[in-house]
Residue frames relative to the residue before (quaternion, step in Angstrom):
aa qw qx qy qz dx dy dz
X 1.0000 0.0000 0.0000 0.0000 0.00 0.00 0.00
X 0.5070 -0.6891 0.4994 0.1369 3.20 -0.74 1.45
X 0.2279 0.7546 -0.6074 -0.0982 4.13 -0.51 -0.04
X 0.5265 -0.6418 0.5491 0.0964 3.41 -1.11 1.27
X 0.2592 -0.6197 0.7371 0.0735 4.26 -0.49 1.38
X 0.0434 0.5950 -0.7753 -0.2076 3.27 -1.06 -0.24
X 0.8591 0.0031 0.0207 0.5114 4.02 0.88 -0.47
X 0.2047 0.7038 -0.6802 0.0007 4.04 -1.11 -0.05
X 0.3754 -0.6174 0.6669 0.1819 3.09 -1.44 1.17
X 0.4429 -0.5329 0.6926 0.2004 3.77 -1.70 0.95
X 0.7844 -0.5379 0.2459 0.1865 2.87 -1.40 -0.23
X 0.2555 -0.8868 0.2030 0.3272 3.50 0.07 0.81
X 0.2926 -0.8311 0.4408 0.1713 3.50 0.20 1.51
X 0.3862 0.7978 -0.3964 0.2390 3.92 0.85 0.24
X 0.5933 0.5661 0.0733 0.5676 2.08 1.97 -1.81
X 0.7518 0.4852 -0.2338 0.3804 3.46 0.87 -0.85
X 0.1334 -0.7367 0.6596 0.0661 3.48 -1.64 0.42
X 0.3788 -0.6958 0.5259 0.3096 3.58 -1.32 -0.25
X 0.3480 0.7224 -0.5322 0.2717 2.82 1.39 0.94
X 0.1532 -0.8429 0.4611 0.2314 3.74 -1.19 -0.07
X 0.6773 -0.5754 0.1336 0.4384 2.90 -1.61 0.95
X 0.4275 0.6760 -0.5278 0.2858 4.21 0.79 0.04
X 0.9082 0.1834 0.1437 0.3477 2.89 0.99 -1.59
X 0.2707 -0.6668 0.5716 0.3943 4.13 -0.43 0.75
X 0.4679 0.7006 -0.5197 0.1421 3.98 0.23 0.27
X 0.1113 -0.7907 0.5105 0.3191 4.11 0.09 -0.20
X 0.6247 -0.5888 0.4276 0.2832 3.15 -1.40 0.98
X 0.2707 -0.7739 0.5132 0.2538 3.41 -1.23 0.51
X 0.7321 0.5233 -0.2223 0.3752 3.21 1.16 -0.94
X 0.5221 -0.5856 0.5255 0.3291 3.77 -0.58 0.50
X 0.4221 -0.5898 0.6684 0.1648 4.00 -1.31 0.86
X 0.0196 0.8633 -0.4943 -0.0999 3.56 -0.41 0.99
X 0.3407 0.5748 -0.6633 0.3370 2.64 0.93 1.53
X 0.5328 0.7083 -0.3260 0.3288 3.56 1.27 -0.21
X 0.6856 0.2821 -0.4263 0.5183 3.73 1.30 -0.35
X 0.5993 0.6508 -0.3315 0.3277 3.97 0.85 0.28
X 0.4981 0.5825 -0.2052 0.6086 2.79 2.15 -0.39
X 0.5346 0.5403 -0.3779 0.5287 3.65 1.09 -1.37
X 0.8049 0.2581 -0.3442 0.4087 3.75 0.20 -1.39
X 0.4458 0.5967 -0.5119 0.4280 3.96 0.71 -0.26
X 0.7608 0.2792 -0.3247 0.4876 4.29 0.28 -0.36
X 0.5456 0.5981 -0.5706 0.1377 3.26 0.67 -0.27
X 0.5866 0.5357 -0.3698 0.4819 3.77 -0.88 1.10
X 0.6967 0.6287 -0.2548 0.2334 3.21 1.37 -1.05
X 0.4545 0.5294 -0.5335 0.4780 3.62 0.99 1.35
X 0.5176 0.3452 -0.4723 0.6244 3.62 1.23 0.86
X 0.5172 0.5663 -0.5419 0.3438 3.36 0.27 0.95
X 0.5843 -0.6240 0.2756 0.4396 3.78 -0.58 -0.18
X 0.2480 -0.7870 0.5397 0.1671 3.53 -1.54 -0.15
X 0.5744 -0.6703 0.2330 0.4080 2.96 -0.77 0.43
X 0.3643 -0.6123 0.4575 0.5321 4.28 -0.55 -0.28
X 0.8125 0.2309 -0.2695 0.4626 3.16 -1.28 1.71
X 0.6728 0.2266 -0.1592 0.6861 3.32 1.74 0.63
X 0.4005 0.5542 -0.6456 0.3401 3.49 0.70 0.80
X 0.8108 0.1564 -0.2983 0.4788 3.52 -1.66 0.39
X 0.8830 -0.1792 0.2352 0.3645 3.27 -2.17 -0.52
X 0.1762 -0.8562 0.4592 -0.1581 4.01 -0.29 1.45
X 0.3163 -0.6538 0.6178 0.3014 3.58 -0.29 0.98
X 0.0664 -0.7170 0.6790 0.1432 3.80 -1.14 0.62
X 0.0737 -0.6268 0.7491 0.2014 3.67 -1.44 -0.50
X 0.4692 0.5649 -0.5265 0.4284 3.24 0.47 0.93
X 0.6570 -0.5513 0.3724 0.3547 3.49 -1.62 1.45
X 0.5706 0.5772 -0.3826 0.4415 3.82 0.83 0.05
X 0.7546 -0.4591 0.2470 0.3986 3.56 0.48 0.07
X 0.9283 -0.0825 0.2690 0.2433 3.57 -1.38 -0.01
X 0.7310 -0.1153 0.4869 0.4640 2.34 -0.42 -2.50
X 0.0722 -0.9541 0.1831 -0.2256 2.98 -1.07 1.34
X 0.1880 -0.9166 0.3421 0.0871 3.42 0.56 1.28
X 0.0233 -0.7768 0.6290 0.0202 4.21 0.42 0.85
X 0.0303 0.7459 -0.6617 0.0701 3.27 -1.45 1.46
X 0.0938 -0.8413 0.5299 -0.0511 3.35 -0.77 0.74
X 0.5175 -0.7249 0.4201 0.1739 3.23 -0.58 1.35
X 0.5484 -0.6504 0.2345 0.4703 3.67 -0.69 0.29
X 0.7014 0.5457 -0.2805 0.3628 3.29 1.13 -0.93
X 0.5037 0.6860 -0.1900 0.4896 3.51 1.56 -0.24
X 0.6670 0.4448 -0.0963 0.5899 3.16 1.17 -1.38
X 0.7204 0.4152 -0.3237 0.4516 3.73 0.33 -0.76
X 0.5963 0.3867 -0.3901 0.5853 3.90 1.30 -0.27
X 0.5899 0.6573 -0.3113 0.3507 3.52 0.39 -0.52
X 0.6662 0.3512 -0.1322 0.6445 3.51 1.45 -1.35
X 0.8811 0.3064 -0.1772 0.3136 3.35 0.83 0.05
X 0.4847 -0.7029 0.1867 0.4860 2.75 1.81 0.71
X 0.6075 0.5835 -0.4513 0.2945 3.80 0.31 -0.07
X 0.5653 -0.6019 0.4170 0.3797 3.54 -1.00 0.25
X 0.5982 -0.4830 0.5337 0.3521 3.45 -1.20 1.22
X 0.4140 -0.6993 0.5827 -0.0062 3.05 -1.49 1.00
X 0.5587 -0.3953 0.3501 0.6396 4.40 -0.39 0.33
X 0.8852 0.1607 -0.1266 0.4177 3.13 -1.94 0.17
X 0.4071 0.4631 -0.6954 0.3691 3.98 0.39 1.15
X 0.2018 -0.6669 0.7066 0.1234 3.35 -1.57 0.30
X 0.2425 0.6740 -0.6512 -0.2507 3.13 -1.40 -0.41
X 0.3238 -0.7845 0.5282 0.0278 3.84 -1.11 1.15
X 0.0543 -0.7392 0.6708 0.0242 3.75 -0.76 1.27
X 0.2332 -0.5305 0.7994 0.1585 3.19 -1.79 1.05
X 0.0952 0.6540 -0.7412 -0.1177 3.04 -1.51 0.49
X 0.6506 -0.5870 0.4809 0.0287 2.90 -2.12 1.05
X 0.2713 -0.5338 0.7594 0.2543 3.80 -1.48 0.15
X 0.7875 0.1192 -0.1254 0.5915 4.01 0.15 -0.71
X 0.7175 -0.4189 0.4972 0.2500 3.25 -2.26 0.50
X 0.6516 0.6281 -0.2482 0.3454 3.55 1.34 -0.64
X 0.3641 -0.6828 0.4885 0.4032 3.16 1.17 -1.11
X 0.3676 0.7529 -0.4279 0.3389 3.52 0.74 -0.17
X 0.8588 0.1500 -0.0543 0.4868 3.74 0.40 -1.08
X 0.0972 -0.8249 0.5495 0.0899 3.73 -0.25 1.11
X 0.3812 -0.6670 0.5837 0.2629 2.99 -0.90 1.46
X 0.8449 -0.0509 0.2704 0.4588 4.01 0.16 -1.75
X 0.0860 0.8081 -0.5343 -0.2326 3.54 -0.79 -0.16
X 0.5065 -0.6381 0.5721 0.0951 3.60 -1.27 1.62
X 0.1670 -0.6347 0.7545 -0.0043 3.73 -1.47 1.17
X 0.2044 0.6921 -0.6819 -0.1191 2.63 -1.61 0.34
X 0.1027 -0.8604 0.4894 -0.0981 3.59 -0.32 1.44
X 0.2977 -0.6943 0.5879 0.2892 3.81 -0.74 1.41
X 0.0215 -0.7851 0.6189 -0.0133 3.21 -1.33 0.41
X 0.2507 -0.8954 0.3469 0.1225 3.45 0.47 1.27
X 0.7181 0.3446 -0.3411 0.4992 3.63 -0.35 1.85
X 0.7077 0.5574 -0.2893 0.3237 2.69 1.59 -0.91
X 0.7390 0.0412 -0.0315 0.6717 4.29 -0.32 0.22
X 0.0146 -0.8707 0.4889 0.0514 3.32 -0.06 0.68
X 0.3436 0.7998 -0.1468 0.4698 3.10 2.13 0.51
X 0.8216 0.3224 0.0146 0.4700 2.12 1.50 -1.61
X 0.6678 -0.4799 0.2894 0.4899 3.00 1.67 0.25
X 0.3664 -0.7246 0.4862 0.3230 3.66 1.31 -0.55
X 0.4363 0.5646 -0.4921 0.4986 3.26 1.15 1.05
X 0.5069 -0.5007 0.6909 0.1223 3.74 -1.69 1.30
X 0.0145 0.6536 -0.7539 -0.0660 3.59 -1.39 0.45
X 0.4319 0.6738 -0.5980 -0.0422 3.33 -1.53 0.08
X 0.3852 -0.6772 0.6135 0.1289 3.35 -1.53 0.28
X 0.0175 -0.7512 0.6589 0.0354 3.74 -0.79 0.96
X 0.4300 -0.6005 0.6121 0.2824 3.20 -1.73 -0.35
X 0.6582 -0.5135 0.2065 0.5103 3.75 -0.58 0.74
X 0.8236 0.3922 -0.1985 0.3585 3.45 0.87 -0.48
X 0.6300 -0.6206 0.1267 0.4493 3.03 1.62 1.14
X 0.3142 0.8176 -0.3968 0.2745 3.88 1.14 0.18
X 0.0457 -0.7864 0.5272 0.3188 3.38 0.61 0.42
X 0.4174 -0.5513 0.6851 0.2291 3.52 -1.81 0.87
X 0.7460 -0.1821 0.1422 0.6246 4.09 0.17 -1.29
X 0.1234 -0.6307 0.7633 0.0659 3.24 -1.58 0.58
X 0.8524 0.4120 -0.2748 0.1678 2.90 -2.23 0.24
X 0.6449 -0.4638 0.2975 0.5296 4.15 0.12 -0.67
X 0.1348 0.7525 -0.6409 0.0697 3.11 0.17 1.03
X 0.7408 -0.5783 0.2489 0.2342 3.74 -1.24 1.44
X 0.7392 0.2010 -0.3781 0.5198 3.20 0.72 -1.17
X 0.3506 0.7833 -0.4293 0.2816 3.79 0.48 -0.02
X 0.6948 0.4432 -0.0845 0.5600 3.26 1.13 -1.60
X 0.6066 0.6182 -0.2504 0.4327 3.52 1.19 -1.16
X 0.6304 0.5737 -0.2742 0.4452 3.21 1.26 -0.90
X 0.7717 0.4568 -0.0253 0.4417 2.97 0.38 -1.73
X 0.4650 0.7384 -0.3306 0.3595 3.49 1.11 -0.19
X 0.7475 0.4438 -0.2820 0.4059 2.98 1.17 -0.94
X 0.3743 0.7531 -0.4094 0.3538 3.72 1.70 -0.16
X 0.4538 -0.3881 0.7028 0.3867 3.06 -1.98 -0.34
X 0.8697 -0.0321 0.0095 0.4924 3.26 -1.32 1.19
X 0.6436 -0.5992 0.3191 0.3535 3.73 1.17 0.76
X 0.6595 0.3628 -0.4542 0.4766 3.42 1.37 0.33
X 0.6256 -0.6314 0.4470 0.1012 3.29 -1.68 0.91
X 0.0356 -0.8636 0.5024 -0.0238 3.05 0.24 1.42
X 0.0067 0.7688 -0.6386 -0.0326 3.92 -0.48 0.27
X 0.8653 0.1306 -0.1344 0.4648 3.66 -1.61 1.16
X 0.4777 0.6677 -0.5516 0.1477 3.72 0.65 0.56
């Protein structure tokens, strides 16, 4: 059975931290799985989209504006078919200051990763800047909170 997205909001890293749920401390130290991931998408606007969400997207989602939703193949084929993303799906949002695409605010990962936070679903978070800096990586709380309420922790909206 075939099910038609028409949209899902990632995660809303505004909101997020690397703090955890033990502790009100933030993390200093960067996850390095987070600059291995950065190079693992690089390319990842030759990935797919959704129909009615390919290129630059008004959003109303805590992620921004505007919006670029990419989705890896192995991600996407559970996704369109209801089953649960499988290790090593992703799916990766640029988001925008303008409707054009012209000004990148950030781009958002999400990446299963089987074992990893199993709390979390086995799902990677992070957030970079265009120039690969990671902002947060890894399971940050409200992140999971968010997404919790998904299928398989992604955020589906209007299917």
């Amino acid at each position: 059975m075939n099910h038609r997205v028409s949209a899902f909001c990632m995660i809303p890293l505004l909101a997020c931290t690397t703090k955890s749920a033990d502790t009100a401390e933030e993390s200093t130290t960067v996850d390095p799985y987070s600059q291995e991931l950065w190079e693992e998408i690089q390319g990842f606007q030759g990935w797919g989209q959704y129909e009615g969400w390919e290129g630059v997207v008004e959003s109303d989602a805590v992620h921004g504006d505007y919006v670029s939703i990419w989705i890896n193949d192995a991600a996407l084929s559970a996704l369109t078919t209801g089953e649960t993303i499988p290790d090593g799906g992703m799916l990766v949002k640029e988001t925008f200051l303008d409707s054009e695409g012209a000004t990148l605010k950030d781009i958002t990962v999400m990446k299963k990763v089987d074992g990893y936070n199993p709390e979390g679903g086995n799902w990677y978070w992070g957030q970079y800047l265009g120039d690969g800096t990671v902002e947060e990586a890894g399971s940050p709380a409200m992140c999971i909170g968010c997404h919790s309420s998904g299928a398989d922790y992604v955020r589906v909206i209007g299917e």
